[in-house]
MIDOSE-1310 file (N, C-alpha, C; in nm, 2 decimals, decimal comma, always signed):
residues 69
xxxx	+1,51/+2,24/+1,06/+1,48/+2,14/+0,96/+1,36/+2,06/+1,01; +1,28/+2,06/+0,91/+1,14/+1,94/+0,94/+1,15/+1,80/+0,92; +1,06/+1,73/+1,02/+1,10/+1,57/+1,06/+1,07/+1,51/+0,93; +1,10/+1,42/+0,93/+1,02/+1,33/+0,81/+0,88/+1,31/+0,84
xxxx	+0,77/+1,32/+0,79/+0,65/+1,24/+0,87/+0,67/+1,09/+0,78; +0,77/+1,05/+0,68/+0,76/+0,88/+0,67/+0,87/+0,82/+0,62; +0,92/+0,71/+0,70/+1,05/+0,65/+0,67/+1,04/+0,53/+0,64; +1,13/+0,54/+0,51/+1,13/+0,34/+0,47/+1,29/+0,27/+0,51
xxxx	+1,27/+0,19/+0,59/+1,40/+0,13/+0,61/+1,39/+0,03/+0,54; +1,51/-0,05/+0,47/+1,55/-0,09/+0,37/+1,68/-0,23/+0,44; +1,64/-0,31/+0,52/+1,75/-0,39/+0,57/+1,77/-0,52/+0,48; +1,95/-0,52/+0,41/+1,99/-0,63/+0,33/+2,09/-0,69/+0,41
xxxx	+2,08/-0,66/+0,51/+2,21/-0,75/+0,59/+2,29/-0,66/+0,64; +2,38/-0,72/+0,67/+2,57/-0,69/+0,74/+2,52/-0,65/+0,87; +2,62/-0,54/+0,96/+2,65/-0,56/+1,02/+2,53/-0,55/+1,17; +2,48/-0,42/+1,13/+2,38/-0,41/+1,19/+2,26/-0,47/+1,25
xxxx	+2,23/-0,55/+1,17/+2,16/-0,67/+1,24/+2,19/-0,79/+1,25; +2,31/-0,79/+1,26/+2,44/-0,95/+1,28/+2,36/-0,99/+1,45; +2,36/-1,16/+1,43/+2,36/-1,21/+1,58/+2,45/-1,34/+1,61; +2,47/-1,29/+1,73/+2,57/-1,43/+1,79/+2,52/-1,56/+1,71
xxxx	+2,60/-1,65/+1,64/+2,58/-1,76/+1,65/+2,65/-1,85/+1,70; +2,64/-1,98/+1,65/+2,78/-2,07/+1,69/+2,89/-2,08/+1,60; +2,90/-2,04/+1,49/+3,01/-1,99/+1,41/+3,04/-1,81/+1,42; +3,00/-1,75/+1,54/+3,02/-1,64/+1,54/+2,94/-1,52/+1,51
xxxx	+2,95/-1,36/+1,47/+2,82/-1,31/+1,45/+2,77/-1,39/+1,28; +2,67/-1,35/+1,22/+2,60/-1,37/+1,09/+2,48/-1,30/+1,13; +2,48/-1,28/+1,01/+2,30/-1,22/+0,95/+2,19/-1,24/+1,01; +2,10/-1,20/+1,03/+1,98/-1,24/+1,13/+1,86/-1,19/+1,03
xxxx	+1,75/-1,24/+1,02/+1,60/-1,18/+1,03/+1,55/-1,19/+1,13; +1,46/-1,10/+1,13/+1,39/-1,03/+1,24/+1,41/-0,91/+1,32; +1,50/-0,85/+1,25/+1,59/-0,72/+1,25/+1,40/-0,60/+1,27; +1,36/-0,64/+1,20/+1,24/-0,54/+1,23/+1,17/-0,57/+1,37
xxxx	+1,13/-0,66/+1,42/+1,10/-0,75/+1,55/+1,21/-0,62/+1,64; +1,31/-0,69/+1,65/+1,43/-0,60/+1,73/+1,40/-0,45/+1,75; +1,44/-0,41/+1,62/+1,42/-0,26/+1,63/+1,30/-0,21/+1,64; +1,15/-0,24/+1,63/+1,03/-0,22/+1,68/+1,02/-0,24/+1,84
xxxx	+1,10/-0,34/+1,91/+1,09/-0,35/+2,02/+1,21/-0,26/+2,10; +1,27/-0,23/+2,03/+1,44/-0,14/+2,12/+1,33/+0,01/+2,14; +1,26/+0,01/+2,03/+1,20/+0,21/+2,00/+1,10/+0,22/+2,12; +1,03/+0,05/+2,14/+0,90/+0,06/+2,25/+0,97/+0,11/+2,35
xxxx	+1,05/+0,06/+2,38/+1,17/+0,08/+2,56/+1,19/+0,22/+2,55; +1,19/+0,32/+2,41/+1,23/+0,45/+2,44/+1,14/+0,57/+2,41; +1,00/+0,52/+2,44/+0,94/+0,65/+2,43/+0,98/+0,77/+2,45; +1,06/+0,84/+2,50/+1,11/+0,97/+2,50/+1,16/+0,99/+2,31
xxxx	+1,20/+0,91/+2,30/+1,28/+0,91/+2,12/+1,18/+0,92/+2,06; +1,10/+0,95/+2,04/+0,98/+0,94/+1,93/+1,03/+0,98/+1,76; +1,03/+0,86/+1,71/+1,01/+0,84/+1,60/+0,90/+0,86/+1,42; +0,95/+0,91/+1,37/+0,82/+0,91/+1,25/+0,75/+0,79/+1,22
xxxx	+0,66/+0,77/+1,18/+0,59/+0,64/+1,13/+0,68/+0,58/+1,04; +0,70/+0,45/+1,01/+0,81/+0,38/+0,92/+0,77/+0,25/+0,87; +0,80/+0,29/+0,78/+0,74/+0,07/+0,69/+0,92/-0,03/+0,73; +0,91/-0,11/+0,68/+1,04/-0,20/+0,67/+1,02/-0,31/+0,57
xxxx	+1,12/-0,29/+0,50/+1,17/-0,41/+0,39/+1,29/-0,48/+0,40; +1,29/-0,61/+0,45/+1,43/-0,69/+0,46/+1,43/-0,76/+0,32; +1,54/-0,78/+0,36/+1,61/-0,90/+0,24/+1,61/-1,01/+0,24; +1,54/-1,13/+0,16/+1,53/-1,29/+0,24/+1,59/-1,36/+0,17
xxxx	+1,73/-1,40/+0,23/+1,80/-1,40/+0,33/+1,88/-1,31/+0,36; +1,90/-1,24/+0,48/+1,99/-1,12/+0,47/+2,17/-1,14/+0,42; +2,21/-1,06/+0,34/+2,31/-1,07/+0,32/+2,45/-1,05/+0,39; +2,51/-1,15/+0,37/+2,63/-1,17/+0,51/+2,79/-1,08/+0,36
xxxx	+2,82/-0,96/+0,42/+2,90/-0,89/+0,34/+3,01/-0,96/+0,34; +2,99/-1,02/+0,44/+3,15/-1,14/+0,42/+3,22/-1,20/+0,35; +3,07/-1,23/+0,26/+3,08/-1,34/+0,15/+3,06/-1,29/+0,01; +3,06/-1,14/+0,04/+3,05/-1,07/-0,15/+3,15/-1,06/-0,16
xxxx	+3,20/-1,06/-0,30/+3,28/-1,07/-0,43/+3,28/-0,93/-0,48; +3,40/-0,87/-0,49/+3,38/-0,74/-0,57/+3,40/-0,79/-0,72; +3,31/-0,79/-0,82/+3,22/-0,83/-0,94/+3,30/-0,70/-1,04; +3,38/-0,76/-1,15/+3,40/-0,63/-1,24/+3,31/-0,66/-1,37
x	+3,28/-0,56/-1,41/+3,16/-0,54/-1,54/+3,24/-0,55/-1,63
């Protein structure tokens, strides 16, 4: 199978980019910061080129409502 040569990551919150607070984990921006910086430390991993789109403010799944139509 062939790589991608382009990926769009798509970050709206939960768990993934949760950070310690003082009420415990929550939502964080800057989730692209992070993960830009984790990929530098692993050059051997080489990655495809990739854009990033967050959510402002990221969404804490904690607090959604399952909504009936």
């Amino acid at each position: 199978m062939n790589s991608p040569q382009k990926l769009l990551v798509l970050y709206t919150g939960g768990t993934i980019g949760m950070q310690m607070s003082e009420a415990g984990l929550a939502p964080a921006s800057g989730f692209e910061a992070r993960l830009r910086a984790e990929q530098a430390l692993h050059p051997e991993r080489p990655a495809p080129a990739w854009q990033f789109r967050e959510l402002s403010p990221p969404i804490d799944s904690r607090s959604e409502e399952r909504r009936v139509g």
